[in-house]
MARKE-409754 format. One line per field, with one value per residue (C-alpha): x, y, z. Coordinates in pm, whole numbers, plus 50000, padded with zeros to 5 digits. Example, Ala and Ser with C-alpha at 12.3 -4.5 7.8 and 13.67 -1.06 7.14 Angstrom:
<pts>
px c(51230, 51367) .
py c(49550, 49894) .
pz c(50780, 50714) .
</pts>
This chain:
<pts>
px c(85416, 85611, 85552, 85340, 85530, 85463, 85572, 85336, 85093, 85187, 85165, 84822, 84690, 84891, 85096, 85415, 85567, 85580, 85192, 85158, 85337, 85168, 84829, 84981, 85091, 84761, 84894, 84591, 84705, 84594, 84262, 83984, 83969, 84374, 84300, 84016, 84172, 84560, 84340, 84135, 84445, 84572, 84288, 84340, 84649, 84641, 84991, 85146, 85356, 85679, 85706, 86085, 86112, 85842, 86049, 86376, 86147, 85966, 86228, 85938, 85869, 85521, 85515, 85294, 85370, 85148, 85336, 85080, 85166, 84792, 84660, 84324, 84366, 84046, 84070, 84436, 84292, 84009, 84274, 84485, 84189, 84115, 84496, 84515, 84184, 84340, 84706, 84554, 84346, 84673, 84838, 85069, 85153, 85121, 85381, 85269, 85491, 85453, 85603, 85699, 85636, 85782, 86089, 86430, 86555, 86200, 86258, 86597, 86407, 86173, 86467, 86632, 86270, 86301, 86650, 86526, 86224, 86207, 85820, 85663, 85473, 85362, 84989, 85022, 84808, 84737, 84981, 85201, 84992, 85137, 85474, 85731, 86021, 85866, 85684, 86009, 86170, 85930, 85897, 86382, 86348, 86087, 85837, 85480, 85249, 84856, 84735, 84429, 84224, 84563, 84522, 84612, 84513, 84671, 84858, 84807, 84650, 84468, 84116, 83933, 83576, 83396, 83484, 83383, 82993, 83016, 83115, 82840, 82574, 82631, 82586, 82268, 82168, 82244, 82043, 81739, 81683, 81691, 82028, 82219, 82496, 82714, 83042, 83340, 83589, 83886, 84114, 84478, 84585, 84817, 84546, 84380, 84081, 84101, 84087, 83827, 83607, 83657, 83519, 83186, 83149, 83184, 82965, 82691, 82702, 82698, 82346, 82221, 82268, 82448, 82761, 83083, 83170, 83589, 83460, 83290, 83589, 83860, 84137, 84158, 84407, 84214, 84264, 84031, 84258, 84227, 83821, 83816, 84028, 83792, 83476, 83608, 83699, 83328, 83180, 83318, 83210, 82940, 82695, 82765, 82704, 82362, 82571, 82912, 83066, 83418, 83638, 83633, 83509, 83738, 83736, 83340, 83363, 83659, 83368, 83117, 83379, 83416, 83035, 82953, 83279, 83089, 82722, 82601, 82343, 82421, 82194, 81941, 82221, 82436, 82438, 82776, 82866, 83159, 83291, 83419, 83197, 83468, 83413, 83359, 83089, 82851, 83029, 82979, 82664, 82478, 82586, 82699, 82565, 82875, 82947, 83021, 83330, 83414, 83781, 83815, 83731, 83957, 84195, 84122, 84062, 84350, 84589, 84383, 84503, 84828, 84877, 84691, 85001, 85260, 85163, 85092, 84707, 84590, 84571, 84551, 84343, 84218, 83897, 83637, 83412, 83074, 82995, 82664, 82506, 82448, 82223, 82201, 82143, 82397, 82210, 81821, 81665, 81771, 81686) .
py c(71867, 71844, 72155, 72004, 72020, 72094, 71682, 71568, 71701, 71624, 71240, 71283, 71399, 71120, 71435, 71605, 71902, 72075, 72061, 72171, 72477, 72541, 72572, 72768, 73017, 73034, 72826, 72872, 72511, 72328, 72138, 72201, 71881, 71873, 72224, 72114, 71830, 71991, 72271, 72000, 71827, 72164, 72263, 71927, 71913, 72279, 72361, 72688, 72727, 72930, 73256, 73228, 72895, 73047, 73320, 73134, 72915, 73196, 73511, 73658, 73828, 73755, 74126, 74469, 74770, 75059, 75397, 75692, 76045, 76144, 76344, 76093, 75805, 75655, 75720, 75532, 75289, 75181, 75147, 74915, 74675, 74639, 74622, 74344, 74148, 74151, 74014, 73715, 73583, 73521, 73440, 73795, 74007, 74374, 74623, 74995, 75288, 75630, 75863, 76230, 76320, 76732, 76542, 76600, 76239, 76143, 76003, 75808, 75677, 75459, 75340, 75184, 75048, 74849, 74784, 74606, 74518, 74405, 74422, 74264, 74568, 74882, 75042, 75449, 75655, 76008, 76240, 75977, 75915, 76226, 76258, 76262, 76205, 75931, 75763, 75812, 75609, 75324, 75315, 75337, 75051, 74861, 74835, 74756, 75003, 75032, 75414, 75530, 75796, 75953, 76316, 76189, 75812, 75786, 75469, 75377, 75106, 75135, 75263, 75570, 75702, 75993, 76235, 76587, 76441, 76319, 76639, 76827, 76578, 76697, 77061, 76965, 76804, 77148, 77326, 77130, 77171, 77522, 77661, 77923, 78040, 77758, 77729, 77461, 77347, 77255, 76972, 76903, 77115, 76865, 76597, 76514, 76470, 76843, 76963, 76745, 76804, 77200, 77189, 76932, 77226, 77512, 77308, 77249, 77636, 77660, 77439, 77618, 77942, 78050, 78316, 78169, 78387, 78365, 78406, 78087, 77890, 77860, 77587, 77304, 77014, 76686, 76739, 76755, 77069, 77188, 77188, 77315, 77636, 77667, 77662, 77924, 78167, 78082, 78137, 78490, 78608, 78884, 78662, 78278, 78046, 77793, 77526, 77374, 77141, 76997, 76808, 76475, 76380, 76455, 76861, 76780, 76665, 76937, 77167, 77030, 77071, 77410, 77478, 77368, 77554, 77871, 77774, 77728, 77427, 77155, 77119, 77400, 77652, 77540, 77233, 77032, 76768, 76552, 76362, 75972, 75839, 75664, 75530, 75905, 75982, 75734, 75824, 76159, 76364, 76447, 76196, 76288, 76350, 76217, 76100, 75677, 75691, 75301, 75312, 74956, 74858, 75082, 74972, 74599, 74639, 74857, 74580, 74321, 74518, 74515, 74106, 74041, 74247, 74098, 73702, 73758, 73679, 73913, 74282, 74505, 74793, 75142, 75050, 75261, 75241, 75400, 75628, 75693, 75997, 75911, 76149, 76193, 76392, 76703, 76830, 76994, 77250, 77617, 77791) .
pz c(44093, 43768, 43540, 43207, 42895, 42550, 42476, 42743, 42549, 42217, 42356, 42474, 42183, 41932, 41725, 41765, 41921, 41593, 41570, 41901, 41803, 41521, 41743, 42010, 41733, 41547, 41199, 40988, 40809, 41115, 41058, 41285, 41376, 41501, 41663, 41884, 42006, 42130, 42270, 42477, 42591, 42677, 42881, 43048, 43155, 43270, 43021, 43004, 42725, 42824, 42658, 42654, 42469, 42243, 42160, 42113, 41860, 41646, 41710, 41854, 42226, 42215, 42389, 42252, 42394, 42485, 42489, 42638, 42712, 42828, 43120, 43130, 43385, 43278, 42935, 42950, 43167, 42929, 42662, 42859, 42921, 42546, 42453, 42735, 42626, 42248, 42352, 42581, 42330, 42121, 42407, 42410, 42736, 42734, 42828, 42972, 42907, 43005, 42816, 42842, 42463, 42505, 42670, 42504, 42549, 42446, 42113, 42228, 42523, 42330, 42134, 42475, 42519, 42195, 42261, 42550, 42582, 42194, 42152, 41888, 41801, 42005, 42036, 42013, 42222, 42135, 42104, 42040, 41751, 41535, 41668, 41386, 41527, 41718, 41350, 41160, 41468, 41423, 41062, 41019, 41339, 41131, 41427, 41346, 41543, 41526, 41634, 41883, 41679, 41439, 41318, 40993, 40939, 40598, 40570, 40915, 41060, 41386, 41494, 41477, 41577, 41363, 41656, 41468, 41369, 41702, 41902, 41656, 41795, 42128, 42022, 41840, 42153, 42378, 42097, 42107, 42504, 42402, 42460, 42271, 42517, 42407, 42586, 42496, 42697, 42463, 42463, 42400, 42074, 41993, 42016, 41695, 41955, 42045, 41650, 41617, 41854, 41809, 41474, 41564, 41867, 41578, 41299, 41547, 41621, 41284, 41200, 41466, 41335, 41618, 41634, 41767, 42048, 42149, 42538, 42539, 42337, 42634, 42633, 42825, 42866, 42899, 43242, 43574, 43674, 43320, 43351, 43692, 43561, 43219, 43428, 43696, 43357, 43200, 43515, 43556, 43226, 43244, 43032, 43133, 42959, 42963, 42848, 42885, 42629, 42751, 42499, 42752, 43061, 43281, 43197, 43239, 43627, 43658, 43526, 43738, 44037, 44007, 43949, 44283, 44492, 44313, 44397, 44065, 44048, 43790, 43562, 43685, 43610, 43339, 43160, 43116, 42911, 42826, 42591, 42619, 42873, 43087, 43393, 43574, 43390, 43590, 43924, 43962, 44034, 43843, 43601, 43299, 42968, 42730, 42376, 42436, 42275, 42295, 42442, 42576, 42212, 42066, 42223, 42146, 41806, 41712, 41876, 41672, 41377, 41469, 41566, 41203, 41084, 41318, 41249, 40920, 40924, 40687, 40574, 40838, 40857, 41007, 41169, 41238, 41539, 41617, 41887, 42114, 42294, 42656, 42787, 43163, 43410, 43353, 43101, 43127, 42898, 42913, 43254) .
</pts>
């Protein structure tokens, strides 16, 4: 069967090519009227515009990149959904990088993946979000990029979620069930996450009344391995802890890992909580009490930013998103 082209459809709906463009690339000066109608015929005749005639036409690749350097499958994995959702319904692909951000070559590596790849715009995960050399690469190259959650969202455009009230909420929550042996698991130090949720952990000590106590403040990673290593150093403390905080979810089932190699019942015990509430949370037992932190829309709405910046449709923005306590069953009041 002959492959459908972009004048077979401009004949069945009565217009030309150059209008057909126009609605494949989102022209705002279309009517509604012309709109409906090429995207009928479209639908029709099952046409796939081809993404290298497209960019020969606009200079464009119709391409985003996402560039990650981040321990959390499922947190990365929830991003690349939402980035994916957002470049299909503007008919963009996606691109997935993996980076090594501590790598020497790091910074010159990302400049053969523009070289190459020539992405319309890229989506920055955290770290990536605060790297310096990395922004100052971007901003001489002239790339547009949207951030994940930046330590400092100044100028940027992007999404964030109000991670310090957030992390304090979950405190507040470990408070009210009657706990005051208040451990935290912390995350990545050169996360913004990590700052920020060390400071909700601290001010919900501090609303409580409560001392911070260095013993129950150990560092984590953002990693199961991380929380599995945390939990074994809480758990040999001569005072555990009645509660367990970590920084995400995976350092939570890492914690929960190690509670049950050592005998300790989950939540009779200790209570442990996460923060995130990816996928994990519901799959391990007991399920896990979390902050919702809304990744998949994150990631969708930060690359909505950045295609409003890249076709021209308007000022882009930082966004912020709400978050949600998910209580479950990891949590219980204090034995």
């Amino acid at each position: 069967m002959a492959r459908v082209t972009i004048t077979d459809v401009a004949r069945a709906v009565g217009t030309s090519k150059k209008t057909i463009s126009r609605v494949l690339n989102n022209d705002p000066n279309v009517s509604a009227v012309m709109r409906q109608s090429v995207l009928a015929a479209i639908a029709e005749l099952n046409y796939r515009p081809l993404t290298s005639a497209r960019s020969l036409a606009t200079n464009r690749s119709f391409m985003i990149g996402l560039l990650y350097d981040n321990r959390s499958p499922s947190y990365i994995m929830e991003v690349q959904a939402g980035v994916l959702e957002a470049c299909e319904a503007q008919h963009y692909s996606m691109m997935v990088q993996p980076l090594v951000s501590t790598a020497a070559d790091f910074v010159e590596r990302v400049e053969d993946i523009l070289s190459r790849q020539r992405p319309d715009g890229l989506i920055l995960t955290p770290p990536l979000t605060d790297h310096p050399q990395l922004l100052d690469c971007l901003h001489r190259n002239g790339v547009p990029f949207a951030s994940i959650a930046p330590r400092h969202p100044e100028g940027c455009i992007g999404v964030m979620l109000r991670e310090r009230e957030a992390a304090a909420a979950m405190v507040d929550h470990l408070v009210a069930l009657g706990h005051r042996r208040i451990a935290h698991i912390l995350g990545d130090p050169e996360h913004g996450a990590g700052i920020w949720r060390l400071a909700g952990y601290r001010d919900g000590l501090a609303c409580a009344g409560l001392k911070e106590d260095p013993a129950y403040m150990v560092q984590g990673r953002f990693s199961f391995e991380s929380g599995v290593a945390a939990m074994h150093q809480l758990l040999a403390l001569p005072l555990r802890p009645t509660a367990v905080f970590a920084g995400d979810d995976d350092m939570a089932v890492g914690a929960i890992w190690a509670a049950a190699e050592a005998g300790v019942s989950i939540p009779r015990d200790i209570s442990i909580c996460g923060f995130d509430d990816t996928t994990i949370a519901t799959q391990v037992w007991p399920p896990l009490t979390t902050v919702h932190q809304p990744v998949r829309e994150m990631g969708r709405r930060a690359t909505e930013e950045l295609l409003r910046r890249v076709l021209n449709k308007g000022e882009a923005t930082m966004v912020e998103v709400d978050y949600q306590m998910r209580i479950r069953a990891s949590t219980a009041r204090t034995p």
